[in-house]
C-alpha positions in Angstrom: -42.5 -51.5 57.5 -40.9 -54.8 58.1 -43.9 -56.6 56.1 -42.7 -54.3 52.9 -39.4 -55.0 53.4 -40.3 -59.3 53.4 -42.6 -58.4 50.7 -39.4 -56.1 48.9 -36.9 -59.1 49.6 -39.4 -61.8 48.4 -40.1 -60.0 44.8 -36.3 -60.0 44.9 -35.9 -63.3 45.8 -38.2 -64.4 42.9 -37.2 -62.3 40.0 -33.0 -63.4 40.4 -35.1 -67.0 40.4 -37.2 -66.2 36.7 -33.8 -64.4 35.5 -31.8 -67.7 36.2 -34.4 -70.2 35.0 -34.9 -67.7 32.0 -31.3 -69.3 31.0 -32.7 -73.0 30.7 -34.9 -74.5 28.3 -38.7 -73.7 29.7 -39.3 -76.9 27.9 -37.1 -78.9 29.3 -37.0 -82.3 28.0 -33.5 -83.7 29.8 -33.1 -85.0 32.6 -30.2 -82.1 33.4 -32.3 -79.6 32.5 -34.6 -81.0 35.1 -31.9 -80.9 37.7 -30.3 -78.1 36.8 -33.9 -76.4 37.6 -34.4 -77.9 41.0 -31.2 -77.4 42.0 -31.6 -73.4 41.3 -34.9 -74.0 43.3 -33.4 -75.4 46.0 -31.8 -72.3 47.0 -34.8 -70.5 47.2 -36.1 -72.9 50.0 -37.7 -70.2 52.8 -40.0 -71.0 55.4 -44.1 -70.0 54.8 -45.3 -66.5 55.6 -47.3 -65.5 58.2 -49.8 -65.3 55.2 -48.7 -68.5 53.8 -49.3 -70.3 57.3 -52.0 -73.3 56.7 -52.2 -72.5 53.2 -52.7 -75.5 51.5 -49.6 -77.5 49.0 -51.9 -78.6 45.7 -49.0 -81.4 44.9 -49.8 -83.2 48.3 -52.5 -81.2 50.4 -51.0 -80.7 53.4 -50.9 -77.6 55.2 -48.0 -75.0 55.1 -46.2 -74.9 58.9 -43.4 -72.6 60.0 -41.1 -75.9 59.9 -41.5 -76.8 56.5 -39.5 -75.7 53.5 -41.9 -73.9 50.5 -40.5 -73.0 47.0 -41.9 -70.2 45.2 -42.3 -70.8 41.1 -41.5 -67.8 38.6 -45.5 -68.2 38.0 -45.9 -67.4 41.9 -47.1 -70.5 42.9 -45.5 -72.1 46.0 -45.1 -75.6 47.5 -43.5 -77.7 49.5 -40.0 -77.6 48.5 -39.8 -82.0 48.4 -43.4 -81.8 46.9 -42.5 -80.1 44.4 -39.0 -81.7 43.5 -40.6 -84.4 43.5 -43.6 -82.7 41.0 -40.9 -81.3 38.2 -39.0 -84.9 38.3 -42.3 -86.4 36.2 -43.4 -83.3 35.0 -42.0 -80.4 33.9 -44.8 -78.0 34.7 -46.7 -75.8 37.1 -48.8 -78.1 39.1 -51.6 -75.3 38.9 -51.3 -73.9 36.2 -49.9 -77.0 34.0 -47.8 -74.7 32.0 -44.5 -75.8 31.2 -42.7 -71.9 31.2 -41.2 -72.0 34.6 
């Protein structure tokens, strides 16, 4: 029961993150649109799931830890939150996927 409820608040979680990036450009090409979707990232920072735990983060290859911070993209796709600020600073894109419709 408690892993549906996660589950529950993590489709929740994800879907008020797709409706506000849906706002922005998905092609953003300025620098504020770049900020703007980080900082509406940012407050998505959770720590890994039980599931997530040693998973691996593609932008730098280190493995997931209860102490670290992951991000989930609207493509599902999750990283380090730093890794991936760091990741949509140069490029505007999905590190897995490469797709630029976050």
């Amino acid at each position: 029961m408690n892993e549906a409820r996660a589950n529950i608040n993590t489709l929740a979680n994800d879907l008020q993150v797709t409706l506000t990036i849906k706002n922005y450009n998905p092609n953003a090409t300025s620098r504020l649109d770049v900020d703007l979707i980080i900082t509406d990232l940012e407050g998505t920072n959770r720590p890994p799931t039980m599931e997530e735990v040693n998973d691996m983060c593609i932008v730098c290859f280190g493995n997931y830890s209860q102490h670290n911070n992951l991000c989930t993209l609207t493509c599902g796709h999750s990283f380090h939150f730093a890794c991936i600020d760091q990741w949509l600073r140069r490029n505007i894109s999905c590190p897995i996927r490469r797709e630029s419709n976050l």
